[in-house]
Jmol script that loads the backbone (N, CA, C; Angstrom):
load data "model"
ATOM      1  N   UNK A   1       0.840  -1.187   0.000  1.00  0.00           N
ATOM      2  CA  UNK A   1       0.000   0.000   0.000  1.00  0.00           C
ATOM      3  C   UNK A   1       0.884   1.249   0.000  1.00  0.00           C
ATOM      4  N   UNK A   2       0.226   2.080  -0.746  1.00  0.00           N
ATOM      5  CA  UNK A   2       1.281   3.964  -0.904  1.00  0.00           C
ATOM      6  C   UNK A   2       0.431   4.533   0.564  1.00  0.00           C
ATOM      7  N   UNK A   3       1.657   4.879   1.591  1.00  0.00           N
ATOM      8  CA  UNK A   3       1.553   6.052   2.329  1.00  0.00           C
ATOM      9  C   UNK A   3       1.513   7.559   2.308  1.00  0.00           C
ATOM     10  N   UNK A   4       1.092   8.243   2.935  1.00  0.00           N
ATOM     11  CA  UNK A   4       1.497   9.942   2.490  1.00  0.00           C
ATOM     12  C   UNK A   4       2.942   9.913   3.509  1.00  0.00           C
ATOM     13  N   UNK A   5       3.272   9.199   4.444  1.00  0.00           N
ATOM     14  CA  UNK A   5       4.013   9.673   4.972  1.00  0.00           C
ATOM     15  C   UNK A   5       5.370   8.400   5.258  1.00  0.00           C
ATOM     16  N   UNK A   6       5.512   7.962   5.129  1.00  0.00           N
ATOM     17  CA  UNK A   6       6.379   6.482   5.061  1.00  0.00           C
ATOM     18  C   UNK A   6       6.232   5.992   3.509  1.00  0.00           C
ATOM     19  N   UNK A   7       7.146   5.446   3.652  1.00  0.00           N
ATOM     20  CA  UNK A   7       7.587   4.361   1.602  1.00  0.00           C
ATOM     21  C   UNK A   7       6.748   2.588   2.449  1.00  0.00           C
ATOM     22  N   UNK A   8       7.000   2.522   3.543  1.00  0.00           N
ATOM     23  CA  UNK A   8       6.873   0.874   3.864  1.00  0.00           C
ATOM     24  C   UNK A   8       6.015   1.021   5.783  1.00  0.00           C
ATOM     25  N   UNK A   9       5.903   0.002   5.486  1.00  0.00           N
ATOM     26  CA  UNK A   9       5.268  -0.340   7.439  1.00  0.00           C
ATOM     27  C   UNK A   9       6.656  -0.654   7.976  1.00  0.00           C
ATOM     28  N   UNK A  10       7.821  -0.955   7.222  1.00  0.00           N
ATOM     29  CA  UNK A  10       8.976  -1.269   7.903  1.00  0.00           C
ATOM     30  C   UNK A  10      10.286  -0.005   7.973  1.00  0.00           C
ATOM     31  N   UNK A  11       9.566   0.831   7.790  1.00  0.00           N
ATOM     32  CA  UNK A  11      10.547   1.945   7.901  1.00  0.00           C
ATOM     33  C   UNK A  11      11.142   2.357   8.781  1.00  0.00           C
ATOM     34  N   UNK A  12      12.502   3.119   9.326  1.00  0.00           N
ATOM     35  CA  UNK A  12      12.382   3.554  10.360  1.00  0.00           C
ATOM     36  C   UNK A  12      12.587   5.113  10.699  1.00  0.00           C
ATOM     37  N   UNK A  13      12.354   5.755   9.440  1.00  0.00           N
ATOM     38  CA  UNK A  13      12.154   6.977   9.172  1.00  0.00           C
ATOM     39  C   UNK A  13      10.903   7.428   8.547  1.00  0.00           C
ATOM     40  N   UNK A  14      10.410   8.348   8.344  1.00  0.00           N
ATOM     41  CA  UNK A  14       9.512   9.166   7.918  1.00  0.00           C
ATOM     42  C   UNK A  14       9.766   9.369   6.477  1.00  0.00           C
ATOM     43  N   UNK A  15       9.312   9.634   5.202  1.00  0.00           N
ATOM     44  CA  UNK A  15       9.966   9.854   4.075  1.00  0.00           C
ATOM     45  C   UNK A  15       9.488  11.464   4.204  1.00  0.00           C
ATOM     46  N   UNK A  16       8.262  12.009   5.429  1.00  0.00           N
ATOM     47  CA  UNK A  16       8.045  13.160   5.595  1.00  0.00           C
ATOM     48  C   UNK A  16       7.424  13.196   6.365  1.00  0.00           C
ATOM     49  N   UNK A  17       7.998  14.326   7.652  1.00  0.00           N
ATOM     50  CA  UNK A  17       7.567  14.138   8.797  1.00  0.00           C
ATOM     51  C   UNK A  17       5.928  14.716   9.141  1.00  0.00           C
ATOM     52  N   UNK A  18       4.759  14.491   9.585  1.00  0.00           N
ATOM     53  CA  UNK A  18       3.971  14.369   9.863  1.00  0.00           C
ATOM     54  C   UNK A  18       3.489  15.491  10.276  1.00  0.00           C
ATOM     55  N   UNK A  19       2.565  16.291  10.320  1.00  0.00           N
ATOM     56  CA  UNK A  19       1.941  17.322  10.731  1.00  0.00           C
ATOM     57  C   UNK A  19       1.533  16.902  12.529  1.00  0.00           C
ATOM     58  N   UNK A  20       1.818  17.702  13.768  1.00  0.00           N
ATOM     59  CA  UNK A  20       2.027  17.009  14.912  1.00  0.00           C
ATOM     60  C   UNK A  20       0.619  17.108  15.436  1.00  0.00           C
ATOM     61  N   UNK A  21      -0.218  18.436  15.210  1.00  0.00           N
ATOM     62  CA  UNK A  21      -1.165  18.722  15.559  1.00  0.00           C
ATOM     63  C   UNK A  21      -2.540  18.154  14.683  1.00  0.00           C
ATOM     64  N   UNK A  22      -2.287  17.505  13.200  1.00  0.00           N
ATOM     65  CA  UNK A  22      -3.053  16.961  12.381  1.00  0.00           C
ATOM     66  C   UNK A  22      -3.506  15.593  12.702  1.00  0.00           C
ATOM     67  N   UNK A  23      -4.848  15.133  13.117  1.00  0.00           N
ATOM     68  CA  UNK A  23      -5.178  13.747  13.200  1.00  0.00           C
ATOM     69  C   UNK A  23      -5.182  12.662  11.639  1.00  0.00           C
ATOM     70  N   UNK A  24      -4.443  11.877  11.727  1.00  0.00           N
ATOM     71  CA  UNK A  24      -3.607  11.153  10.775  1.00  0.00           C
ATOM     72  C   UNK A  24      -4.951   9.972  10.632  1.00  0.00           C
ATOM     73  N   UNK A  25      -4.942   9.597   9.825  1.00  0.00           N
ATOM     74  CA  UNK A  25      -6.039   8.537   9.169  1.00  0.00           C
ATOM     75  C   UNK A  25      -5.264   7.278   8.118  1.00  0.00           C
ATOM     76  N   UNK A  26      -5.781   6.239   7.778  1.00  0.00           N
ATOM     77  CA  UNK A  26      -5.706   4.946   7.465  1.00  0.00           C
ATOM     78  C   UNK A  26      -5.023   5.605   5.682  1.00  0.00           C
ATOM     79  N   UNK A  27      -3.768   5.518   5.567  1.00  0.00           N
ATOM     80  CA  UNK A  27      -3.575   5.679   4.259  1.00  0.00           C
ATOM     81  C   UNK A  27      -2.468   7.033   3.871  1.00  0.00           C
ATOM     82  N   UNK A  28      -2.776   7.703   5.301  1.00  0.00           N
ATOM     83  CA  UNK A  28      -1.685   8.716   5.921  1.00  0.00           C
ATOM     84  C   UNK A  28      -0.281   7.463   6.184  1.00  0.00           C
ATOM     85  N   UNK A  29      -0.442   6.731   7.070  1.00  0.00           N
ATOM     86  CA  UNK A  29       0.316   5.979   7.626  1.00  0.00           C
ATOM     87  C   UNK A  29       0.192   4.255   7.927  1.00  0.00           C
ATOM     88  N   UNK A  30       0.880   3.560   8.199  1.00  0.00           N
ATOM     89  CA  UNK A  30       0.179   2.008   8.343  1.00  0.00           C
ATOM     90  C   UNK A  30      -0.954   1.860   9.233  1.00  0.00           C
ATOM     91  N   UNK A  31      -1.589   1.078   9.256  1.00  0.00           N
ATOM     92  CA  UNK A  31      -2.601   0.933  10.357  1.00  0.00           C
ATOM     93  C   UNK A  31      -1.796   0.487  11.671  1.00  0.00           C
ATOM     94  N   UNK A  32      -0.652   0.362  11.551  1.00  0.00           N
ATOM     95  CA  UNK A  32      -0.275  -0.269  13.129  1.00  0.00           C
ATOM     96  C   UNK A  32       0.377   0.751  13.798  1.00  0.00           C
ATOM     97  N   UNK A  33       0.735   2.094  12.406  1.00  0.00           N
ATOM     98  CA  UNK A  33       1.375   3.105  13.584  1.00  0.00           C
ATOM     99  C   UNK A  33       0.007   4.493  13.978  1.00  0.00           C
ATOM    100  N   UNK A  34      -1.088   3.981  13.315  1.00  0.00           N
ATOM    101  CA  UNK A  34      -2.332   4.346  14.174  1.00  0.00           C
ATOM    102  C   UNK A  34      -2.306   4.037  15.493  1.00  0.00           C
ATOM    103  N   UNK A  35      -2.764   2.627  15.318  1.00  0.00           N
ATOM    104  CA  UNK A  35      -3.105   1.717  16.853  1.00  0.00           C
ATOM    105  C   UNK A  35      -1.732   1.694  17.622  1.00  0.00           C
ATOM    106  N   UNK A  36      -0.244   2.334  17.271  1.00  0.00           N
ATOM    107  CA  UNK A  36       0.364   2.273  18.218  1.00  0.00           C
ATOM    108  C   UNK A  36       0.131   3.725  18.670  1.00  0.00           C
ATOM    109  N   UNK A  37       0.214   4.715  17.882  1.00  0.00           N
ATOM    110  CA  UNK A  37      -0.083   5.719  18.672  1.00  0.00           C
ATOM    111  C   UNK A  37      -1.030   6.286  19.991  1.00  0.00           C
ATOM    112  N   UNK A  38      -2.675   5.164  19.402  1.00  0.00           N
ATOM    113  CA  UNK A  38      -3.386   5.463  20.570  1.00  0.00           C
ATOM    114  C   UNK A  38      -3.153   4.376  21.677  1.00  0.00           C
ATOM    115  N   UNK A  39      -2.271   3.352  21.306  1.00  0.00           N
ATOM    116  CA  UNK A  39      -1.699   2.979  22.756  1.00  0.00           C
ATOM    117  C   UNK A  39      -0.992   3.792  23.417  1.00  0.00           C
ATOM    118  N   UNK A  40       0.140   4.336  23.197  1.00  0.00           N
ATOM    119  CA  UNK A  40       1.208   5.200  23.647  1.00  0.00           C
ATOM    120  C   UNK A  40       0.090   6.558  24.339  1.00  0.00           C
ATOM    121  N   UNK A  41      -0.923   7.027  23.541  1.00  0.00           N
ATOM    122  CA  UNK A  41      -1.342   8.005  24.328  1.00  0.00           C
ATOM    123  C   UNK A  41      -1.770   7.515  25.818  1.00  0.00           C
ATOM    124  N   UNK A  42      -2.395   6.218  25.855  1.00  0.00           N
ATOM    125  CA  UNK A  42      -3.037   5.582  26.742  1.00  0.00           C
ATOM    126  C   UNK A  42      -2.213   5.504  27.534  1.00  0.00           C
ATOM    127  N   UNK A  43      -1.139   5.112  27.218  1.00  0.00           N
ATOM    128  CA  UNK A  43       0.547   4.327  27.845  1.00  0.00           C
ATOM    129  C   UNK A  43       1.099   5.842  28.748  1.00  0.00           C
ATOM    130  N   UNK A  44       0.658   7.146  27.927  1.00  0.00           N
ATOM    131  CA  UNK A  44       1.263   8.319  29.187  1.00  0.00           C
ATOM    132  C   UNK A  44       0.287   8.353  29.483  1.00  0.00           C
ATOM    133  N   UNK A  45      -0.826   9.205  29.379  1.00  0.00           N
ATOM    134  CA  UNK A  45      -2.495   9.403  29.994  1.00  0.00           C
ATOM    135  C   UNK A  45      -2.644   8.221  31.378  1.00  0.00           C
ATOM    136  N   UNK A  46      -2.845   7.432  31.377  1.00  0.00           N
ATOM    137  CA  UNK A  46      -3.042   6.580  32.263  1.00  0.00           C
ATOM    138  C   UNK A  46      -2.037   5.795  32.850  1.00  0.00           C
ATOM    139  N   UNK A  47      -0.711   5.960  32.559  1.00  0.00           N
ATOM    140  CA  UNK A  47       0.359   5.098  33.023  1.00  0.00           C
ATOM    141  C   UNK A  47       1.317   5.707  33.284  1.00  0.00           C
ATOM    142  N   UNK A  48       2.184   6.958  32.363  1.00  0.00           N
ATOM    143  CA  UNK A  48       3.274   7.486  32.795  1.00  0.00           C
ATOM    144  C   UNK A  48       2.777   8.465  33.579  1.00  0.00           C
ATOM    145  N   UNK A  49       1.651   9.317  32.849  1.00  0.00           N
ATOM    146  CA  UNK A  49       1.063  10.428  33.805  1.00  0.00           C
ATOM    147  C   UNK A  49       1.013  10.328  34.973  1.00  0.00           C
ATOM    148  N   UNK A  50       0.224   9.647  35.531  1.00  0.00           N
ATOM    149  CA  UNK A  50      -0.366   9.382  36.852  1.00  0.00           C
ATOM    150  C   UNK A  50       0.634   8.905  37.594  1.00  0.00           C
ATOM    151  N   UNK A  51       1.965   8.256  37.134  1.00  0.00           N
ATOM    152  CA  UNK A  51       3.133   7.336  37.771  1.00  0.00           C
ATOM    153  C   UNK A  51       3.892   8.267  38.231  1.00  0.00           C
ATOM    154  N   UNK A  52       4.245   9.430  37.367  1.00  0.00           N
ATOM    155  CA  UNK A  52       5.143  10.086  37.934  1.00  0.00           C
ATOM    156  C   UNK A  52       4.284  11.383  38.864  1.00  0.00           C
ATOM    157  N   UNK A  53       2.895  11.797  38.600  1.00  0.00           N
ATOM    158  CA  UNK A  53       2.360  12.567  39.574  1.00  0.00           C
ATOM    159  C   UNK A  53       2.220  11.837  41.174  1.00  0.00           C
ATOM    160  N   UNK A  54       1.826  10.799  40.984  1.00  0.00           N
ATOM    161  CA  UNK A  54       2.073   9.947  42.547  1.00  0.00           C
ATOM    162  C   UNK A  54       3.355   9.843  42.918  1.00  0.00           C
ATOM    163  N   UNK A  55       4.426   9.768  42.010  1.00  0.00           N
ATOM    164  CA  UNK A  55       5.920   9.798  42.646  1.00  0.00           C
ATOM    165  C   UNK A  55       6.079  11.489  43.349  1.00  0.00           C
ATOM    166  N   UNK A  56       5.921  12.015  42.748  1.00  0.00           N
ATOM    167  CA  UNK A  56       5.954  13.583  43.339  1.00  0.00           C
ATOM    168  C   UNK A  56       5.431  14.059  44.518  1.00  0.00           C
ATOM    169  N   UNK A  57       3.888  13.196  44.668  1.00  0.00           N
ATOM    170  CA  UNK A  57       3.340  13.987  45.359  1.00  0.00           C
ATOM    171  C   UNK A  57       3.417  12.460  46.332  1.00  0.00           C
ATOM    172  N   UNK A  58       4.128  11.507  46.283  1.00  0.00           N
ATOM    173  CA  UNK A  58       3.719  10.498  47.490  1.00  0.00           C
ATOM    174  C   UNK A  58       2.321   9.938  48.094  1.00  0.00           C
ATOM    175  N   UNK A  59       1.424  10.419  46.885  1.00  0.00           N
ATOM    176  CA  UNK A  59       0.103   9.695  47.141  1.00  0.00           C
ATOM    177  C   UNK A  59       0.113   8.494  46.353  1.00  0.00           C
ATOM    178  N   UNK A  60      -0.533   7.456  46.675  1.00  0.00           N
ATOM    179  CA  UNK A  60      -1.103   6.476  45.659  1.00  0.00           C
ATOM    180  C   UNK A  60       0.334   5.804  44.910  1.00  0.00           C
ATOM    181  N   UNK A  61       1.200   6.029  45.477  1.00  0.00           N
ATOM    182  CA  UNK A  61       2.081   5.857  44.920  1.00  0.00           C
ATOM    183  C   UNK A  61       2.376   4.150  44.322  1.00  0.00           C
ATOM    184  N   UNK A  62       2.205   3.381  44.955  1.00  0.00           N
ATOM    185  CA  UNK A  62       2.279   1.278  44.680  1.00  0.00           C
ATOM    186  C   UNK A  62       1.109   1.684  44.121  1.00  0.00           C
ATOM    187  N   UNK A  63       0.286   1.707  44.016  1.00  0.00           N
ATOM    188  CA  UNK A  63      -1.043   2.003  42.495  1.00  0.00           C
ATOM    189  C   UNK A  63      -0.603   2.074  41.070  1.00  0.00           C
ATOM    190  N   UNK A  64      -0.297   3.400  41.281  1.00  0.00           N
ATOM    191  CA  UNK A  64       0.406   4.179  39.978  1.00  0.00           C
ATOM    192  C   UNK A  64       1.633   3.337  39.542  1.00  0.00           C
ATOM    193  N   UNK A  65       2.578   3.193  40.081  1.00  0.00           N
ATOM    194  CA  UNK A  65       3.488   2.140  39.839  1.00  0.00           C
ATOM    195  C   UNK A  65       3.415   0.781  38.860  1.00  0.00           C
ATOM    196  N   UNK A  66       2.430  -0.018  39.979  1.00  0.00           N
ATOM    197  CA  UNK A  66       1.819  -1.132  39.709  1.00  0.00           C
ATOM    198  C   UNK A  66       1.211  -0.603  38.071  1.00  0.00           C
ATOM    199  N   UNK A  67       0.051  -0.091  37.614  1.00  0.00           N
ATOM    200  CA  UNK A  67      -0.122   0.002  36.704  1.00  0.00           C
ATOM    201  C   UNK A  67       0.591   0.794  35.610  1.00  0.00           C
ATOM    202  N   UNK A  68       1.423   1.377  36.138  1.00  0.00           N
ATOM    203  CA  UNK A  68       2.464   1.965  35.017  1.00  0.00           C
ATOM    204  C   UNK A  68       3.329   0.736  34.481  1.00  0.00           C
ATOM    205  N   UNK A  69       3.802  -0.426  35.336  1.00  0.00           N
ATOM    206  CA  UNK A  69       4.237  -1.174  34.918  1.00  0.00           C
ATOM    207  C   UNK A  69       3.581  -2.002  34.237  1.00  0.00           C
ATOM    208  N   UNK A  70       2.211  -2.496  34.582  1.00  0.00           N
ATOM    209  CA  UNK A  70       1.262  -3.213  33.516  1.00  0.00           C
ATOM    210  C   UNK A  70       1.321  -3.064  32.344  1.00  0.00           C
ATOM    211  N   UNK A  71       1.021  -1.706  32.162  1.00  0.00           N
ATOM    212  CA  UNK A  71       0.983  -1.098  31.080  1.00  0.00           C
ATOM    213  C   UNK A  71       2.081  -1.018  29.892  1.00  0.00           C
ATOM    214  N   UNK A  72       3.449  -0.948  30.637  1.00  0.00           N
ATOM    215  CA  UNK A  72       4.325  -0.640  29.983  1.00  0.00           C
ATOM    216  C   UNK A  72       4.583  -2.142  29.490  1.00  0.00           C
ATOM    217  N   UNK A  73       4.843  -3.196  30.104  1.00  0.00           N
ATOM    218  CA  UNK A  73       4.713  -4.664  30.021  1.00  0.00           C
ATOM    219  C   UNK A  73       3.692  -5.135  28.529  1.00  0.00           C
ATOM    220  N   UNK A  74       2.656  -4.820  28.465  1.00  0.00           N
ATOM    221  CA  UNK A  74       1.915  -4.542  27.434  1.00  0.00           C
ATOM    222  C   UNK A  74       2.470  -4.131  26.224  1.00  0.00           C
ATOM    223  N   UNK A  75       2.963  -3.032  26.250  1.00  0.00           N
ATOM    224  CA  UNK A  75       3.430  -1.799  25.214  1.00  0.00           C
ATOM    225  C   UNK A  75       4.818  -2.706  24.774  1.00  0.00           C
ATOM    226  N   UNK A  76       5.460  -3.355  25.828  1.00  0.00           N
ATOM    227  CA  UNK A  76       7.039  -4.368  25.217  1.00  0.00           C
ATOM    228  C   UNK A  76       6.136  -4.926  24.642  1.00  0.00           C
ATOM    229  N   UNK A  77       4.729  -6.051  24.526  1.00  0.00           N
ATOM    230  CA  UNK A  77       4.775  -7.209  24.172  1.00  0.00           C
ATOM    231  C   UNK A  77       4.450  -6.781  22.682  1.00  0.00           C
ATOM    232  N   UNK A  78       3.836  -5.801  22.351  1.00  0.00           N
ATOM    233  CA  UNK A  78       3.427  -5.594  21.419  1.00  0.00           C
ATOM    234  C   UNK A  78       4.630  -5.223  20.318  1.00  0.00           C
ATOM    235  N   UNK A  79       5.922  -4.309  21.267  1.00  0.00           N
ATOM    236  CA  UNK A  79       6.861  -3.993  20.367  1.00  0.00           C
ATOM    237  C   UNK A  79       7.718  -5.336  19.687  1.00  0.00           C
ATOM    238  N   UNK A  80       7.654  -6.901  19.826  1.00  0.00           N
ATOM    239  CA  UNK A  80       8.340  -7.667  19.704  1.00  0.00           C
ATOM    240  C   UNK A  80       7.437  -7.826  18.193  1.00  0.00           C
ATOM    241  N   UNK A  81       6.549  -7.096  17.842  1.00  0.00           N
ATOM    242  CA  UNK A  81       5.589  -7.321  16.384  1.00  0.00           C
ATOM    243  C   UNK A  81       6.774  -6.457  15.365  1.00  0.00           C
ATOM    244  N   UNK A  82       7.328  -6.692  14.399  1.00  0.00           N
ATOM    245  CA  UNK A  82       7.770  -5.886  13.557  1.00  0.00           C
ATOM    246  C   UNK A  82       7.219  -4.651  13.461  1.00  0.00           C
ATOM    247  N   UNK A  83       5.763  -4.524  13.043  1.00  0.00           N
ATOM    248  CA  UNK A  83       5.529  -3.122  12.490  1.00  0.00           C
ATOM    249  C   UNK A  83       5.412  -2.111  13.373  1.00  0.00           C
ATOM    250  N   UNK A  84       4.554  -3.153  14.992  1.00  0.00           N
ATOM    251  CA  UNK A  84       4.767  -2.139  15.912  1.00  0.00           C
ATOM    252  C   UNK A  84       6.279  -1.324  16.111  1.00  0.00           C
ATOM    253  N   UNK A  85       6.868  -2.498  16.091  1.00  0.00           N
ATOM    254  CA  UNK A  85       8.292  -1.602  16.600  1.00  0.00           C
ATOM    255  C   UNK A  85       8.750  -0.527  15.729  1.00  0.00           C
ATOM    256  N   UNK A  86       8.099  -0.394  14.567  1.00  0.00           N
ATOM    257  CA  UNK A  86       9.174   0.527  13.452  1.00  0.00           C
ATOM    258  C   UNK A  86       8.147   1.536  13.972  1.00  0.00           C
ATOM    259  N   UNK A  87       6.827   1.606  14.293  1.00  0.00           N
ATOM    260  CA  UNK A  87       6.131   1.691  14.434  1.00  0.00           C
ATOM    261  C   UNK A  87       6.546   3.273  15.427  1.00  0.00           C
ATOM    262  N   UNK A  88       6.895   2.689  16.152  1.00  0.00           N
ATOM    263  CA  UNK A  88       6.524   3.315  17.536  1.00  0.00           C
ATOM    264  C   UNK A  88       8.139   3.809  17.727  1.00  0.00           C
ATOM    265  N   UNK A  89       8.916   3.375  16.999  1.00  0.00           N
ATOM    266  CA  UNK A  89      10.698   4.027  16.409  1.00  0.00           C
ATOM    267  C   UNK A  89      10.350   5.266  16.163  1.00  0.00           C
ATOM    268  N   UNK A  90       9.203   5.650  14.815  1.00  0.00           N
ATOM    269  CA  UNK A  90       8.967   6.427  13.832  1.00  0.00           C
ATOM    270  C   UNK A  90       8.196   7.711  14.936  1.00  0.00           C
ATOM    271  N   UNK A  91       7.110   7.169  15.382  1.00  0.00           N
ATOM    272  CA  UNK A  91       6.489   7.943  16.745  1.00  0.00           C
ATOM    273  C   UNK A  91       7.567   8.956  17.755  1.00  0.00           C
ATOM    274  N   UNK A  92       8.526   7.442  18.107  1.00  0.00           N
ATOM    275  CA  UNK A  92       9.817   8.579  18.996  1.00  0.00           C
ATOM    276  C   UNK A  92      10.170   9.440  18.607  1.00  0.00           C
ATOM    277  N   UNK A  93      10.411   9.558  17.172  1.00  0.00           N
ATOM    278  CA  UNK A  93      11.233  10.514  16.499  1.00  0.00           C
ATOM    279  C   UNK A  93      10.693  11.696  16.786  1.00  0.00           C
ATOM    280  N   UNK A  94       9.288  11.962  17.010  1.00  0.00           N
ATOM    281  CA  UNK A  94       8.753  13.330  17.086  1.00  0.00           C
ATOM    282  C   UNK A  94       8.605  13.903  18.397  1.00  0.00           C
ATOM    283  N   UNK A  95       8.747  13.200  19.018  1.00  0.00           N
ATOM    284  CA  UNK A  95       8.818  13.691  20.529  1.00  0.00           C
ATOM    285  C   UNK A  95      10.141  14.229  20.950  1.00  0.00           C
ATOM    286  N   UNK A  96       9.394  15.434  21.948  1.00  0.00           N
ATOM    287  CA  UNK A  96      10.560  15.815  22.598  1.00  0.00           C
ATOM    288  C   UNK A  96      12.350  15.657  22.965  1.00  0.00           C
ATOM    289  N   UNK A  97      13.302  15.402  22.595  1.00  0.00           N
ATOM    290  CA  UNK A  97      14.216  15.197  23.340  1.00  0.00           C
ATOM    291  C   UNK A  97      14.294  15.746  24.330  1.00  0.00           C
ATOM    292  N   UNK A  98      14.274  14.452  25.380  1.00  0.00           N
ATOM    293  CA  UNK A  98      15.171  14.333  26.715  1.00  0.00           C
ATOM    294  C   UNK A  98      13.723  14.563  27.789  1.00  0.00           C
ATOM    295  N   UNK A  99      12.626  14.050  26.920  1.00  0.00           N
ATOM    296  CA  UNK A  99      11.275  13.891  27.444  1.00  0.00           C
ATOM    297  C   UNK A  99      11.363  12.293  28.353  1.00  0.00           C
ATOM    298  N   UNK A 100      10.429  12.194  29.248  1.00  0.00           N
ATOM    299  CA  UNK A 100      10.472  11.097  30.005  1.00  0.00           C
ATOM    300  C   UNK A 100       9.928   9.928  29.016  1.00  0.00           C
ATOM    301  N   UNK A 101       9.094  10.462  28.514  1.00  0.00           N
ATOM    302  CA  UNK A 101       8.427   9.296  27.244  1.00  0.00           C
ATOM    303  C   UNK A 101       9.051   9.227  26.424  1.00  0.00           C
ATOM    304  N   UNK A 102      10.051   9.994  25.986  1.00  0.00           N
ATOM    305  CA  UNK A 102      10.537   9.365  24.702  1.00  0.00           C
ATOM    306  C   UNK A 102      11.882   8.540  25.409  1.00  0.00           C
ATOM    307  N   UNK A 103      12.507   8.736  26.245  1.00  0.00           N
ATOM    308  CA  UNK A 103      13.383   7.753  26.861  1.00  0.00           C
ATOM    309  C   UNK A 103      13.176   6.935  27.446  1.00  0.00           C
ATOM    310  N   UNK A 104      12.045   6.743  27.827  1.00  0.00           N
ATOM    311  CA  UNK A 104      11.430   5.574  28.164  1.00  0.00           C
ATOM    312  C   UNK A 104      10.927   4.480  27.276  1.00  0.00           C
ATOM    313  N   UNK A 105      10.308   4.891  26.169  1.00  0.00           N
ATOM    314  CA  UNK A 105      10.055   4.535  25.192  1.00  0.00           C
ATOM    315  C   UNK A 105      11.138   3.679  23.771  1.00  0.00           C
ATOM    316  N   UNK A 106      12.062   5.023  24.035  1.00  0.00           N
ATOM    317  CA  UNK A 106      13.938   4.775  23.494  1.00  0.00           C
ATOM    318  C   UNK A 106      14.164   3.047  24.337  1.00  0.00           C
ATOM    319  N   UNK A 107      14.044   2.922  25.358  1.00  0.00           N
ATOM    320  CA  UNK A 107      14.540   2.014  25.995  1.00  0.00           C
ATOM    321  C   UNK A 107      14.028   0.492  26.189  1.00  0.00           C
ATOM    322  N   UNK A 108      12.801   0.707  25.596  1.00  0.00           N
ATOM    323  CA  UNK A 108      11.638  -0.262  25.326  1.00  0.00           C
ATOM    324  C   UNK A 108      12.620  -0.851  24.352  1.00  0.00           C
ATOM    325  N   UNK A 109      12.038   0.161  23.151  1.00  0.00           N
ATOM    326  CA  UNK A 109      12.920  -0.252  21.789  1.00  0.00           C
ATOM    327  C   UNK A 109      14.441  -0.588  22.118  1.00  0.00           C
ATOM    328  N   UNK A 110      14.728  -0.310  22.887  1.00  0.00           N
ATOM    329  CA  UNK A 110      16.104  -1.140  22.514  1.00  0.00           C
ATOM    330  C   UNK A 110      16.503  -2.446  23.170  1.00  0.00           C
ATOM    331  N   UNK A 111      15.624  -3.073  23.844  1.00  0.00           N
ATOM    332  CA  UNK A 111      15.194  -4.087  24.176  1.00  0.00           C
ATOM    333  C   UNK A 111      14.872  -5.017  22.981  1.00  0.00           C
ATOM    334  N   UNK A 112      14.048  -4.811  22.343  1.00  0.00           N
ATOM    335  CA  UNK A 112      14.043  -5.744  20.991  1.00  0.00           C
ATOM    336  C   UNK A 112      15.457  -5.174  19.756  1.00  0.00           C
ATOM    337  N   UNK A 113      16.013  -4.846  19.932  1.00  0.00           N
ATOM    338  CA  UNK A 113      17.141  -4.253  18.775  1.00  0.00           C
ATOM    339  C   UNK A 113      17.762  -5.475  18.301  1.00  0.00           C
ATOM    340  N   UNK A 114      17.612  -6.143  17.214  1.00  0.00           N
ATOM    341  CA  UNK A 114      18.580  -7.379  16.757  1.00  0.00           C
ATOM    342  C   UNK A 114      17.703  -8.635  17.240  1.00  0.00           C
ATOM    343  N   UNK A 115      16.609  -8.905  17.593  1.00  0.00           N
ATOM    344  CA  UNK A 115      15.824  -9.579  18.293  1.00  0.00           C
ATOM    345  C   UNK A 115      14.385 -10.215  17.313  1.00  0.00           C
ATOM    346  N   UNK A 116      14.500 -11.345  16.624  1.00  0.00           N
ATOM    347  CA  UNK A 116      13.988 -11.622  15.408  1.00  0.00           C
ATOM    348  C   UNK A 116      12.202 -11.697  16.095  1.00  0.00           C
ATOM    349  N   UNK A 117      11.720 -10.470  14.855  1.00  0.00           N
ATOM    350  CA  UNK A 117      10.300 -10.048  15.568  1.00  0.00           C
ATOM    351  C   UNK A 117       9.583 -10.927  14.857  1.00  0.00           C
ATOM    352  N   UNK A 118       8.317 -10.887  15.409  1.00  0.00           N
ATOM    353  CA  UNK A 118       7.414 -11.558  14.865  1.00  0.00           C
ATOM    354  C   UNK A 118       6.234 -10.608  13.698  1.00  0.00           C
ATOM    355  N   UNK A 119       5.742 -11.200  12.893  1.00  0.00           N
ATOM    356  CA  UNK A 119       4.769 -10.488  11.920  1.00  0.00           C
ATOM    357  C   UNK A 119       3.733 -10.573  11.801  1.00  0.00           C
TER     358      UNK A 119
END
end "model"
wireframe off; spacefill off
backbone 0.3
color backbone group
C-alpha cells in the first residue's frame, strides 16, 4: 500500500515528517502506527502520567506504579511485532528530546534491537 508519509510499514524513518497537531487517518500511515499511537497516548495518559504525579506527590504511589508497569509490560509485548516496533521508532522521532516518554520509550525499543520479531 502507498503512504502519504512512510515508503513501507517497515521503515524507520519518515519519508516526511507528519503534521504534529493533524489527526492522521488509514492511508496517511500504516494501520499499526495508528493503533500504536493510541496505545502510547493511553501508555502516558493513564500510566506514565499518573506514575510520575504519585511519585511527586507520594500519594497512591504502589497504584500508579503497579499500573504503570502493567501497562508498559503490554506496550514491550506488542513492540516484539515488527511493524509495531518501526512503528513506535517512527512515533519517537517526534517527541521531545530528553522527554520522560521518549526515553522511556527509546529504551523499550532497545530491548528488541537485533531480536527476530514476529509479523
Amino acid at each position: 500500500m502507498q503512504y502519504v508519509y512512510v515508503n513501507d510499514v517497515y521503515d524507520e524513518q519518515y519519508r516526511i515528517a507528519p503534521p504534529l497537531q493533524v489527526q492522521l487517518v488509514s492511508g496517511d500511515i500504516p494501520e499499526e502506527e495508528l493503533e500504536i499511537r493510541e496505545i502510547l497516548r493511553c501508555w502516558i495518559d493513564t500510566g506514565l502520567g499518573p506514575f510520575q504525579t504519585a511519585r511527586e506527590s507520594k500519594i497512591d504511589f504502589w497504584r500508579q506504579a503497579n499500573k504503570f508497569s502493567r501497562l508498559s509490560l503490554t506496550l514491550n509485548t506488542l513492540l516484539k511485532h515488527k511493524a509495531y516496533y518501526f512503528a513506535a521508532k517512527r512515533v519517537a522521532s517526534l517527541w521531545r528530546f530528553g522527554s520522560i516518554e521518549k526515553a522511556y520509550l527509546e529504551y523499550l525499543l532497545t530491548k528488541h534491537v537485533g531480536v527476530k520479531s514476529q509479523d
